[in-house]
Backbone as JSON Lines, residues from 0, in Angstrom:
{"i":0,"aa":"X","n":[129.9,26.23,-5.55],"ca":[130.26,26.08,-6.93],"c":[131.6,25.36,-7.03]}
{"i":1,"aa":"X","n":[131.55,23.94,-7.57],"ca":[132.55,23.75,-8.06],"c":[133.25,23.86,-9.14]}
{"i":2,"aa":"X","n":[134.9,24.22,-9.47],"ca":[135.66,24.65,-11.02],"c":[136.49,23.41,-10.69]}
{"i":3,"aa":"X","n":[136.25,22.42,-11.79],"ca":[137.02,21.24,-12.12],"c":[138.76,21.8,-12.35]}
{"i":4,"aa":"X","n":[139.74,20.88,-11.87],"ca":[140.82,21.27,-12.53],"c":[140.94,21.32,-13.98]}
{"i":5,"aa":"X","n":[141.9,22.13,-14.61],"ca":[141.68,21.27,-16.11],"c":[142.65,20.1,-16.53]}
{"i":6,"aa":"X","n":[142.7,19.26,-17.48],"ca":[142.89,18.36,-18.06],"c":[143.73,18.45,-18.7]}
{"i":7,"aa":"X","n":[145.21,18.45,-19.11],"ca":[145.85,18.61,-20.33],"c":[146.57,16.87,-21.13]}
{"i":8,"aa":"X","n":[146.34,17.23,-22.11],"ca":[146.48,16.07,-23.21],"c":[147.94,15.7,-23.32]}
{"i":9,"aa":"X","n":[148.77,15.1,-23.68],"ca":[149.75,15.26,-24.27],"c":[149.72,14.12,-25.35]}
{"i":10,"aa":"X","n":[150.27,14.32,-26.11],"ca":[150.52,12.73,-27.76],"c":[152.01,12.42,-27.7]}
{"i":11,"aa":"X","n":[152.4,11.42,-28.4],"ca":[152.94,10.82,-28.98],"c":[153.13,9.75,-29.9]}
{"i":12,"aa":"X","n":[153.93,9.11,-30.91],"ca":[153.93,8.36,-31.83],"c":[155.47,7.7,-31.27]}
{"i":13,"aa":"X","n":[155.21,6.66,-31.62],"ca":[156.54,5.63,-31.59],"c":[156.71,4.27,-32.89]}
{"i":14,"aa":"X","n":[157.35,3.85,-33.37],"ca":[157.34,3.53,-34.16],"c":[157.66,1.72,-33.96]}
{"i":15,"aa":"X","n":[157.68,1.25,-34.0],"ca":[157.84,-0.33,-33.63],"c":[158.63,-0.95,-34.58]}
{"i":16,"aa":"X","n":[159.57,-0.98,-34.08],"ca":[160.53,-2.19,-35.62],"c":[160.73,-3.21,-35.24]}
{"i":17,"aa":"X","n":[161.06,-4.12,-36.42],"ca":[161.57,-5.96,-36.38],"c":[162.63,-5.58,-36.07]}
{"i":18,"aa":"X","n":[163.22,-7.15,-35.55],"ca":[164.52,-7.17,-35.41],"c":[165.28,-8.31,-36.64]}
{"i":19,"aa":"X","n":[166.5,-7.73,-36.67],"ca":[167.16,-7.87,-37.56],"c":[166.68,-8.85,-38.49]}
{"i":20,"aa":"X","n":[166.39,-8.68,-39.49],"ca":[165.82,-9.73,-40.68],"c":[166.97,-10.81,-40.97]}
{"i":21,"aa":"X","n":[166.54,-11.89,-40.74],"ca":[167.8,-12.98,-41.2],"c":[166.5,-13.97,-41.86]}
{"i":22,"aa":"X","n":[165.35,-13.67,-42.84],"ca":[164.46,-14.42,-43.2],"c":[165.26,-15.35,-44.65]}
{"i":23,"aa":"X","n":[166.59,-14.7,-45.44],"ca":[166.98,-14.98,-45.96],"c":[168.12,-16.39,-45.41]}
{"i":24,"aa":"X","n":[168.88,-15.95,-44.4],"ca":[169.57,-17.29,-43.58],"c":[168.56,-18.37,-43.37]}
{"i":25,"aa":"X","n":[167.66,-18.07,-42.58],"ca":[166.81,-19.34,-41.92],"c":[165.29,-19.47,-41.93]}
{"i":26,"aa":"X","n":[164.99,-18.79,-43.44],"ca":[163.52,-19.13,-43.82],"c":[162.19,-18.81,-42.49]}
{"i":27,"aa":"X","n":[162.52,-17.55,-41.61],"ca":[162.14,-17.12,-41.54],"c":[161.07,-16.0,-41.58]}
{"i":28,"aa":"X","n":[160.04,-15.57,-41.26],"ca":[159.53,-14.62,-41.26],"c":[159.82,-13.02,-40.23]}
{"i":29,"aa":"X","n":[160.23,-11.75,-40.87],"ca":[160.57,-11.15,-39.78],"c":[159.87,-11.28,-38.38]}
{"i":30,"aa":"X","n":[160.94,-10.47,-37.72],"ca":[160.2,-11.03,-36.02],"c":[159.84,-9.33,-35.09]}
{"i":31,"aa":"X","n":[159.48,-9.39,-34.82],"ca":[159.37,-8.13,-34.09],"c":[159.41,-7.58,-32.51]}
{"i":32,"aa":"X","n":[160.5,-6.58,-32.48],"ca":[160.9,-6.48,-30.97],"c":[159.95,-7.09,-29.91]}
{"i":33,"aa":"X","n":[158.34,-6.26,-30.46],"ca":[157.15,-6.53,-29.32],"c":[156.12,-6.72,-31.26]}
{"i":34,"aa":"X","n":[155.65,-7.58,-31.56],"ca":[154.36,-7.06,-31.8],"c":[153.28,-5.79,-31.72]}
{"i":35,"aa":"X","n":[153.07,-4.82,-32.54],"ca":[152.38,-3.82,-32.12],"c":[151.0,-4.01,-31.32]}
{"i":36,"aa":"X","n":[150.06,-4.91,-32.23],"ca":[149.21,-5.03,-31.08],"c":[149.43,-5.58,-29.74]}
{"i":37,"aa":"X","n":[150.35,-6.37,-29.68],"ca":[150.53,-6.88,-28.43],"c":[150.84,-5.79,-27.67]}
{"i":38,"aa":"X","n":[151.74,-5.2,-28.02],"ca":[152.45,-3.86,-27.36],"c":[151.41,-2.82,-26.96]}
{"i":39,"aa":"X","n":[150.27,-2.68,-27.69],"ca":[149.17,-1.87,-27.62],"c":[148.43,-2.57,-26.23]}
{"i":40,"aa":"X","n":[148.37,-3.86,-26.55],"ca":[147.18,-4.35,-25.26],"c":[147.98,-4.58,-23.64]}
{"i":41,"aa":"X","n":[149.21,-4.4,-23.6],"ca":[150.28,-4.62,-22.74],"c":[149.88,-3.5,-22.36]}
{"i":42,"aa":"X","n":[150.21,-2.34,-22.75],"ca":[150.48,-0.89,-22.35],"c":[148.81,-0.59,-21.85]}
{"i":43,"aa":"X","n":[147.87,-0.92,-22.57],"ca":[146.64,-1.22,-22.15],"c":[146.28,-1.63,-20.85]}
{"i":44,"aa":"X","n":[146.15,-2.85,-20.49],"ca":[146.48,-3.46,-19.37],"c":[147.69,-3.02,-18.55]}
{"i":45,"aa":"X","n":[148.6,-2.86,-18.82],"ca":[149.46,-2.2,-17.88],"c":[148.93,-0.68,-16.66]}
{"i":46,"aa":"X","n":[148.7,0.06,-17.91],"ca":[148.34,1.18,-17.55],"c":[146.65,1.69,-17.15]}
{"i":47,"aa":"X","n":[145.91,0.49,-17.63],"ca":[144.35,0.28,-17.49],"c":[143.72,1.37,-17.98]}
{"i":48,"aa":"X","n":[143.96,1.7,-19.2],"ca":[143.42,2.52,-20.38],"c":[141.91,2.41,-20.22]}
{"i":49,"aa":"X","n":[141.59,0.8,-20.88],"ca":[140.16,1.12,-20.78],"c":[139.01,0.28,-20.24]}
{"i":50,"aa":"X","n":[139.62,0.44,-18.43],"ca":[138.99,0.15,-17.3],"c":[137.72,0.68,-17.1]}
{"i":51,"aa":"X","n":[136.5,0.02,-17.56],"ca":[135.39,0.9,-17.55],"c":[134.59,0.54,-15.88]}
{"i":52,"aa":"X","n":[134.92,1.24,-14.78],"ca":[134.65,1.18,-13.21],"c":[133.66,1.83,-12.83]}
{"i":53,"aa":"X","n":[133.86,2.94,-13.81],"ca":[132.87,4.16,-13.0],"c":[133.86,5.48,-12.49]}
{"i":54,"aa":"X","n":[135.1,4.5,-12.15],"ca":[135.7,5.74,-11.76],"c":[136.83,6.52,-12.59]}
{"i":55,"aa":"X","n":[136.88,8.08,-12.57],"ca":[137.85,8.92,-13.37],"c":[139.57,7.83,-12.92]}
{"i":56,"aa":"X","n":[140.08,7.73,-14.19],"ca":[141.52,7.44,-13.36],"c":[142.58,8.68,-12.4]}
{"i":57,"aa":"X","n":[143.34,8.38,-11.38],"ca":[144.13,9.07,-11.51],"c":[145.19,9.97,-12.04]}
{"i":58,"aa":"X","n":[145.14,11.08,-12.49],"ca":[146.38,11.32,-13.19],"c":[147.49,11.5,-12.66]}
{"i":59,"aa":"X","n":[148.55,12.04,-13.62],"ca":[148.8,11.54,-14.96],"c":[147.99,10.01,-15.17]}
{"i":60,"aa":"X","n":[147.34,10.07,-16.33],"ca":[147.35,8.32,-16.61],"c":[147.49,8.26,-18.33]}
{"i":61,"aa":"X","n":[147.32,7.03,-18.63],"ca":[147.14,7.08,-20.07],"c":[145.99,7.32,-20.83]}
{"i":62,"aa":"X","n":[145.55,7.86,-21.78],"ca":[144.52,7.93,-22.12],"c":[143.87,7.25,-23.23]}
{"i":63,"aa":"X","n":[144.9,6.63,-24.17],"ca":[144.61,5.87,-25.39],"c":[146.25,5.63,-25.79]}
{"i":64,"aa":"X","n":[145.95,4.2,-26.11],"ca":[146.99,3.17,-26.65],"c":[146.25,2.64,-27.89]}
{"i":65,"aa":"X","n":[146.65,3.6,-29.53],"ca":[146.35,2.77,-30.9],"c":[147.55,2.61,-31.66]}
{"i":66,"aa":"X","n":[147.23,1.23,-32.12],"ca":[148.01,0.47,-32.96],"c":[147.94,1.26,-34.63]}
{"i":67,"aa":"X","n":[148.42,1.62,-35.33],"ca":[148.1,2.17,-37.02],"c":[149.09,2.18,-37.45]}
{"i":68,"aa":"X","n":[149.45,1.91,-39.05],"ca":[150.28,1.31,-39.94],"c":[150.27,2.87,-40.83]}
{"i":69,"aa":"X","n":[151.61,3.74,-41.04],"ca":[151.32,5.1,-41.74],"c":[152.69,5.15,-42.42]}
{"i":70,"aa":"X","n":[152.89,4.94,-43.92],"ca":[153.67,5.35,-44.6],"c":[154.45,3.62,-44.62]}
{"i":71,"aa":"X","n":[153.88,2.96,-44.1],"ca":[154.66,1.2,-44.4],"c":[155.26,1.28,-42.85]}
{"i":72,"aa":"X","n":[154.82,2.08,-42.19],"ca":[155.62,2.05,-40.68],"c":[154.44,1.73,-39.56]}
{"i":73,"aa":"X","n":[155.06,0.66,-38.7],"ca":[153.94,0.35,-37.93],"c":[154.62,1.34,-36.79]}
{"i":74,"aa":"X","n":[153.35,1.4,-36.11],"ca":[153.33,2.65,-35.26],"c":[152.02,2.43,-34.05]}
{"i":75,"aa":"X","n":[152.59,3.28,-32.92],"ca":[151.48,3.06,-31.75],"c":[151.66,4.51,-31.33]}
{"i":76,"aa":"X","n":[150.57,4.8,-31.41],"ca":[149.96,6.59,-30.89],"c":[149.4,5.99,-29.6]}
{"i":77,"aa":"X","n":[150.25,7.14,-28.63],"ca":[149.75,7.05,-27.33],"c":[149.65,8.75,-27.15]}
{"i":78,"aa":"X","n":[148.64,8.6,-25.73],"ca":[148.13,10.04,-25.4],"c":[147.91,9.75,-23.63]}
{"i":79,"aa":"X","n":[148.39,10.74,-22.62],"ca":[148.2,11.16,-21.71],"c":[147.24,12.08,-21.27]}
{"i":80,"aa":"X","n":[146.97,11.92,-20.09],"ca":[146.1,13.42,-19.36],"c":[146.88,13.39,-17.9]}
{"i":81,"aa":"X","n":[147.06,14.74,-17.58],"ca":[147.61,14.93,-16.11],"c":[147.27,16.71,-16.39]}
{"i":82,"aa":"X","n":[146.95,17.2,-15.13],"ca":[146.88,18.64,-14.31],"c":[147.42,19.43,-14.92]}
{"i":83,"aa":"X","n":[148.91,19.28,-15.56],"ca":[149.6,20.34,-16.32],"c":[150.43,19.47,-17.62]}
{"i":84,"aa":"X","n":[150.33,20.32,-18.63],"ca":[151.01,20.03,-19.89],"c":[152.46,19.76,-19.17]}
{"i":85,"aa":"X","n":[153.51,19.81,-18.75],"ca":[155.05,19.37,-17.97],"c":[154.26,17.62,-17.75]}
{"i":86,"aa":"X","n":[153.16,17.99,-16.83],"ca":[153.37,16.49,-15.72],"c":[152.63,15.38,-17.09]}
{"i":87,"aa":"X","n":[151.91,15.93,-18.12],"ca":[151.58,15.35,-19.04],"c":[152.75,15.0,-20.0]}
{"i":88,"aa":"X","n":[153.66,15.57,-20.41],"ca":[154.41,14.77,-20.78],"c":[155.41,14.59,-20.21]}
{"i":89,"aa":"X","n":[155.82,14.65,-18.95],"ca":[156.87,14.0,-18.28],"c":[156.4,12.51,-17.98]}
{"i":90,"aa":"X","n":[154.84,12.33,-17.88],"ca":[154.2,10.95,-18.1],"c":[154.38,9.81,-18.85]}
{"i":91,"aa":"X","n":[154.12,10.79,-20.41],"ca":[153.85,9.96,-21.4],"c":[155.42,9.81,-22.32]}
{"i":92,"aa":"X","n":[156.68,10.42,-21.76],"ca":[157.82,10.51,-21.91],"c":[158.15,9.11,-20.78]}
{"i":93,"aa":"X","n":[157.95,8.74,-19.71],"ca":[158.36,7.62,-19.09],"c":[158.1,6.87,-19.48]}
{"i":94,"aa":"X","n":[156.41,6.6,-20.15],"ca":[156.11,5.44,-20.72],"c":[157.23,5.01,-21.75]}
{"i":95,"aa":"X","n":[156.85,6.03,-22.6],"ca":[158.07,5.65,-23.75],"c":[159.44,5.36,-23.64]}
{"i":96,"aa":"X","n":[159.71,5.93,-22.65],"ca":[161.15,5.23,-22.19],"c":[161.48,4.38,-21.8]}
{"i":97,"aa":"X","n":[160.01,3.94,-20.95],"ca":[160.37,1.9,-20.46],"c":[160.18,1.3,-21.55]}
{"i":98,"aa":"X","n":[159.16,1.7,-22.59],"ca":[159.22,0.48,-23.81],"c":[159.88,0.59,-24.95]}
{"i":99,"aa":"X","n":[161.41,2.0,-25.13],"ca":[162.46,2.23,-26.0],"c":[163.42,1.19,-24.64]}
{"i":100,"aa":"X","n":[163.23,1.39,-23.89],"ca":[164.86,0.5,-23.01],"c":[164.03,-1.22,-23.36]}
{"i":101,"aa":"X","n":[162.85,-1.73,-23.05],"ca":[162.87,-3.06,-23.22],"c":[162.99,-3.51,-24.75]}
{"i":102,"aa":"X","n":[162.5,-2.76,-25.47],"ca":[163.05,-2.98,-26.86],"c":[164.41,-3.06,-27.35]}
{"i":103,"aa":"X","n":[165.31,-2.35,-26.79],"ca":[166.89,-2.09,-26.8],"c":[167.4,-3.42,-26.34]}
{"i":104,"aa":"X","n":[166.59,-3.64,-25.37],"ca":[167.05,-4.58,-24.52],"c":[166.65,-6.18,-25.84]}
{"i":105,"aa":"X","n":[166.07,-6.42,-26.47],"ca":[165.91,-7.17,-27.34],"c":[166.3,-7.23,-28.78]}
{"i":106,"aa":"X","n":[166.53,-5.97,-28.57],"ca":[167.16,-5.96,-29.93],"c":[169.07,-6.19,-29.55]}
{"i":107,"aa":"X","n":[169.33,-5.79,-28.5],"ca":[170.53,-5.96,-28.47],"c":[170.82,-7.47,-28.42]}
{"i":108,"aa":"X","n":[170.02,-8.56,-27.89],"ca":[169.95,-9.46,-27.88],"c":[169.63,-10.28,-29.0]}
{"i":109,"aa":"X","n":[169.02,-10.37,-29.9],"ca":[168.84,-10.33,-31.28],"c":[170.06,-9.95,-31.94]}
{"i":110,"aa":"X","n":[170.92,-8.91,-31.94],"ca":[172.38,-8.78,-32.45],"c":[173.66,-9.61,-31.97]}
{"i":111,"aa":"X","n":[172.91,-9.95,-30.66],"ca":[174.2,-10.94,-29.93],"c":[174.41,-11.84,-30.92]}
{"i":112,"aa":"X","n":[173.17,-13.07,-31.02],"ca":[172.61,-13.87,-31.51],"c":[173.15,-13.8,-33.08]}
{"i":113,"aa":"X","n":[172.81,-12.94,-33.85],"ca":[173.28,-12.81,-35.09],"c":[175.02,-12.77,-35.25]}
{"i":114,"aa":"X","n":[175.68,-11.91,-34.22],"ca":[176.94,-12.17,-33.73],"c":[177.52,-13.39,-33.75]}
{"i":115,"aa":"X","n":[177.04,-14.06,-32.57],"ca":[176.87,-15.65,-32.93],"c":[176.87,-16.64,-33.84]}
{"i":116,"aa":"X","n":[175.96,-16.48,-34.56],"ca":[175.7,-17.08,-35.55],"c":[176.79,-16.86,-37.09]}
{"i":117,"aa":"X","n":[177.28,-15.4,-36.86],"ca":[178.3,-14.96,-37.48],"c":[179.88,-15.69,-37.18]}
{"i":118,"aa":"X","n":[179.8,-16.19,-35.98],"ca":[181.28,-16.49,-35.42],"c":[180.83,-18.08,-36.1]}
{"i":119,"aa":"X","n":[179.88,-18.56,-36.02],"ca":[180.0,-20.0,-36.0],"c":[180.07,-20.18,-37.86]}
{"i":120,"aa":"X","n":[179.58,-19.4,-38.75],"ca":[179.76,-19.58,-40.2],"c":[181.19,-19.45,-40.63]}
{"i":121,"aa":"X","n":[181.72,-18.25,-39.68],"ca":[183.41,-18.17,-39.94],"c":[184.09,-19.54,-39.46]}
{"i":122,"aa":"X","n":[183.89,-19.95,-38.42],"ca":[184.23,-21.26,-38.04],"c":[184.25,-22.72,-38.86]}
{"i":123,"aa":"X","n":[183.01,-22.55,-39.55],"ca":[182.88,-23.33,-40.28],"c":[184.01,-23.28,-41.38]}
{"i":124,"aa":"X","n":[183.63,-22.25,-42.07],"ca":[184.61,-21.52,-43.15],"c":[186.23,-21.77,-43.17]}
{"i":125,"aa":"X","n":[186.6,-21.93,-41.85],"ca":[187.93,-21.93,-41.68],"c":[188.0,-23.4,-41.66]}
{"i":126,"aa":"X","n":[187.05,-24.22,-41.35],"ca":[187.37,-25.72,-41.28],"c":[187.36,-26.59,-42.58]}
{"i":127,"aa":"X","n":[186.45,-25.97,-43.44],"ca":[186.17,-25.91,-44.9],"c":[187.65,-25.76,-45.59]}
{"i":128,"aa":"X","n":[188.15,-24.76,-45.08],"ca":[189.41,-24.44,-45.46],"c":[190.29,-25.41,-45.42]}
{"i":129,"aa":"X","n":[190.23,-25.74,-44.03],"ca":[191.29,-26.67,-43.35],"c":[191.49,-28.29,-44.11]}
{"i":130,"aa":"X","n":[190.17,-28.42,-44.07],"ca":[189.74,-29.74,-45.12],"c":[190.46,-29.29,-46.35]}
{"i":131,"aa":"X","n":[189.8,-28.38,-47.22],"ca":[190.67,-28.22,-48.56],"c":[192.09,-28.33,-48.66]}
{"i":132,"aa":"X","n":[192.39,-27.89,-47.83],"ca":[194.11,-27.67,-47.89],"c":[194.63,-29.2,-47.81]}
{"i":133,"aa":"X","n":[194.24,-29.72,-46.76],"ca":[194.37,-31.16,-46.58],"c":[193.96,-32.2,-47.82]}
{"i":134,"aa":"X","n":[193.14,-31.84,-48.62],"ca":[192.44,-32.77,-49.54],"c":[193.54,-32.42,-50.82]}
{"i":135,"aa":"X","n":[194.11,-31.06,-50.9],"ca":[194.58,-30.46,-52.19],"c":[196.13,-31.29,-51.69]}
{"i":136,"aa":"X","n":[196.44,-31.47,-50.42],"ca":[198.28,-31.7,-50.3],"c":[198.01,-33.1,-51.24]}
{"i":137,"aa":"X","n":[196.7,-34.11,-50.64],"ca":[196.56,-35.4,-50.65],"c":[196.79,-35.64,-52.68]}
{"i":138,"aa":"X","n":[195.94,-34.56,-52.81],"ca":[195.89,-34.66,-54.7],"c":[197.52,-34.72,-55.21]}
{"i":139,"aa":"X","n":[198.55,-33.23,-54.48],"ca":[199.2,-33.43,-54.98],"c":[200.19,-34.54,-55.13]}
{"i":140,"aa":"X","n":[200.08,-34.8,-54.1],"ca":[200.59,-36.28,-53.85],"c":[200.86,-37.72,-54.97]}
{"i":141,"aa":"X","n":[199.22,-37.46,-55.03],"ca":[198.41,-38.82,-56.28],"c":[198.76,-38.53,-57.5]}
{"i":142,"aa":"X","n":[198.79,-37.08,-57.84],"ca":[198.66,-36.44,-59.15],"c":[199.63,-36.99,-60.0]}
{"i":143,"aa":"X","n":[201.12,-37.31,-59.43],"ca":[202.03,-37.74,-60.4],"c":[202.13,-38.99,-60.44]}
{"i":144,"aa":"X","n":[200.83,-39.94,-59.55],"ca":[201.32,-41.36,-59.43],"c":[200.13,-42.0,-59.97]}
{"i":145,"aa":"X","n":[198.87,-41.59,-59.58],"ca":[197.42,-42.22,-60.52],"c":[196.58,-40.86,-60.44]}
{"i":146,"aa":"X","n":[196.1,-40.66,-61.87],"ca":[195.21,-39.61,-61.46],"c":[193.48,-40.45,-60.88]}
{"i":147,"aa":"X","n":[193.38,-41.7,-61.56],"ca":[192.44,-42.01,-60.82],"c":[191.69,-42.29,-59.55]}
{"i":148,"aa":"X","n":[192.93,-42.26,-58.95],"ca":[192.56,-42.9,-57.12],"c":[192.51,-41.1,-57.11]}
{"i":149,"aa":"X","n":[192.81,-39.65,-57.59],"ca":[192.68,-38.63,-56.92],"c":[191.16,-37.95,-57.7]}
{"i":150,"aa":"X","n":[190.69,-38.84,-58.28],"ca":[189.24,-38.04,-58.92],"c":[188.33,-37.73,-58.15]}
{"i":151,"aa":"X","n":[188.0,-38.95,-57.21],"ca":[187.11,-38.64,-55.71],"c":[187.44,-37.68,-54.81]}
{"i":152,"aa":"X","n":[188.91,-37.56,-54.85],"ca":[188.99,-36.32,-53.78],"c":[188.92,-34.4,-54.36]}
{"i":153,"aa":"X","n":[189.6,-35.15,-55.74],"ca":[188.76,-33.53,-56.66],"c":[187.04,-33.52,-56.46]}
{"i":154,"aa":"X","n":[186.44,-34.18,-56.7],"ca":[184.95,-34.13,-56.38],"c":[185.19,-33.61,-55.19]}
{"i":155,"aa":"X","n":[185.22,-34.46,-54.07],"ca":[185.1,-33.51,-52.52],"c":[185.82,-32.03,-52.73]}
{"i":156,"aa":"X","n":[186.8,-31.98,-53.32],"ca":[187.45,-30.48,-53.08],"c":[186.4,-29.37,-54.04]}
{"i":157,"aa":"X","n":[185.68,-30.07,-55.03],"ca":[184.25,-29.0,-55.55],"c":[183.42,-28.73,-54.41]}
{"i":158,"aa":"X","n":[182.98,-30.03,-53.92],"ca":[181.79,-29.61,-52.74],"c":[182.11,-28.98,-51.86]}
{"i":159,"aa":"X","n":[183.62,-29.1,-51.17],"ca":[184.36,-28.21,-50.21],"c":[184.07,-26.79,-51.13]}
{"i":160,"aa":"X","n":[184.51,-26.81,-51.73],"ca":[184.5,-24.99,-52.49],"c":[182.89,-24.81,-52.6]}
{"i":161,"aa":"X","n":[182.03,-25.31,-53.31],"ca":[180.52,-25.11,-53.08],"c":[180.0,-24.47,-51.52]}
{"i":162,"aa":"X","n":[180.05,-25.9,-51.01],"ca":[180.06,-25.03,-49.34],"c":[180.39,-23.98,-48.75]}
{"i":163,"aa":"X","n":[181.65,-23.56,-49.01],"ca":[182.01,-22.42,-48.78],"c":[181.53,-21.64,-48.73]}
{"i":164,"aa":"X","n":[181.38,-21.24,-50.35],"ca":[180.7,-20.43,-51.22],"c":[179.63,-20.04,-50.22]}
{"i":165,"aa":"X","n":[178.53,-20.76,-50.09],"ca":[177.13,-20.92,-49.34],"c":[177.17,-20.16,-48.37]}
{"i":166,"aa":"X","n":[178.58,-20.66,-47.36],"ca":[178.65,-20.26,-45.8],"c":[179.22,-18.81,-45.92]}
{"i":167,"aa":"X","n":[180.15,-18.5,-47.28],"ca":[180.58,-16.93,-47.04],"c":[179.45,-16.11,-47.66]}
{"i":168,"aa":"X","n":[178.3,-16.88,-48.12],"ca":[177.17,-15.66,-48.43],"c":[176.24,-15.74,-47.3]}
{"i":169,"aa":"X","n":[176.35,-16.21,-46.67],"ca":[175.99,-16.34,-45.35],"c":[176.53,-15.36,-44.47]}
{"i":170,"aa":"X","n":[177.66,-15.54,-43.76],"ca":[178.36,-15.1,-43.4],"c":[178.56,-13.46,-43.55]}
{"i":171,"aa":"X","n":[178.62,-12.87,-44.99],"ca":[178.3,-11.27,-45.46],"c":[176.87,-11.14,-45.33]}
{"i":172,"aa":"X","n":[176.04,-11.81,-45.66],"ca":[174.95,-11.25,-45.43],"c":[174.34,-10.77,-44.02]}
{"i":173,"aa":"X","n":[175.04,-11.93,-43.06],"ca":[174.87,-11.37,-40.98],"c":[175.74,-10.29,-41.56]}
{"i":174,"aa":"X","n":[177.04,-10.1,-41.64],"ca":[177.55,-9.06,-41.32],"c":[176.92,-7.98,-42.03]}
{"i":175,"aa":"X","n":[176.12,-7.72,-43.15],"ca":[175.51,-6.72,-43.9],"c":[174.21,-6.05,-42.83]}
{"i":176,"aa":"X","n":[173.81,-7.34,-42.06],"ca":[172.59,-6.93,-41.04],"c":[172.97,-6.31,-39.74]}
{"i":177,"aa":"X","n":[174.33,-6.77,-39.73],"ca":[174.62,-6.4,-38.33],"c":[175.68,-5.12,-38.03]}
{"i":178,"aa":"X","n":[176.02,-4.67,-39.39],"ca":[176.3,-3.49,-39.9],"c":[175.43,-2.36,-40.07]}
{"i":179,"aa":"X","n":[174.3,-2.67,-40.45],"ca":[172.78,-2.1,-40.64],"c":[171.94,-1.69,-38.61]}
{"i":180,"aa":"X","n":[172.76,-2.26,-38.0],"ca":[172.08,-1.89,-36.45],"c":[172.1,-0.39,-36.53]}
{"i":181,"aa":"X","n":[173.56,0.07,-36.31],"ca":[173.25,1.64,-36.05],"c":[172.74,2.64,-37.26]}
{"i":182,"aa":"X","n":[172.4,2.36,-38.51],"ca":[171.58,3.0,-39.34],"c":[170.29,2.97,-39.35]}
{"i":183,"aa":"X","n":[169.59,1.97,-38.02],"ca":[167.97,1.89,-38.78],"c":[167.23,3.22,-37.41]}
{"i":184,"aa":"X","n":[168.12,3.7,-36.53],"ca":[167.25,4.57,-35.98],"c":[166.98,5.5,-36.51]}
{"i":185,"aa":"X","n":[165.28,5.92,-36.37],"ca":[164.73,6.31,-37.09],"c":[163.81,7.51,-36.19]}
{"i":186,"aa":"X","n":[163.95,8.89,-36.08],"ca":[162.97,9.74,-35.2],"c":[161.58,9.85,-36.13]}
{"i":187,"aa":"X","n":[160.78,9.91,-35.7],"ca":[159.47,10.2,-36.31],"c":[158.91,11.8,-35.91]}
């Protein structure tokens, strides 16, 4: 007579977020750390979920990788089987931990980037500046001698200020996103 070992289950939910929305800067569409389905068929194939061989997998293994959208939150339910509820989720706790560190790992990179992109609008900003100041000495200059030869450079000193304008709503808006990093973790 044989008594099979038993089987224990374990679940989890993880939640999948974009990274930092800048669809407003650069006419973008959000982007996302991993794609959920992708992330679903990765972990799939990774872990060979649903290897149909003939043969039982080894455990611990995975037992199901689904993709589902619950409350406006995309989300991937995963489930283990191994010998004992511990080795079941000490399993399905690793999984999740390699794909919370490669996500980290992209999202931190994604903040560099926005960082970046933050230093170079200030840059701009300050050169914008630099121009104005230079264009405003040049006015005062003209101002008491022709105002006409200084009308063209009042025009440029609008578009200089326009620009600006542009690059410092720019500019707050990265920093509004990149202020927003340590508020979006989220436990489920």
């Amino acid at each position: 007579l044989l008594i099979a070992k038993p089987v224990y289950l374990s679940r989890s939910v993880i939640a999948v977020g974009s990274l930092p929305n800048t669809a407003n800067l650069q006419n973008e569409k959000p982007k996302w750390a991993e794609a959920p389905n992708l992330l679903v068929k990765r972990l799939q194939e990774e872990y060979k979920v649903k290897d149909i061989d003939g043969e039982k997998p080894k455990l611990p293994a995975l037992k199901s990788v689904i993709h589902d959208k619950k409350d406006g939150e995309e989300i991937v339910e995963l489930s283990a089987e191994a010998h004992s509820p511990e080795e079941a989720r000490t399993f399905l706790d690793s999984v999740i931990s390699r794909v919370i560190t490669e996500h980290k790992a992209r999202y931190d990179g994604a903040y560099k980037e926005l960082e970046l992109l933050m230093e170079s609008r200030k840059q701009v900003i300050d050169d914008i500046d630099a121009e104005a100041n230079k264009l405003q000495g040049l006015i005062d200059k003209l101002s008491g001698n022709n105002l006409t030869e200084a009308a063209p450079l009042y025009a440029r000193l609008i578009l200089l200020s326009q620009q600006k304008l542009d690059f410092m709503n720019q500019y707050y808006e990265l920093s509004r996103i990149i202020n927003t990093k340590y508020q979006t973790t989220r436990n489920l």
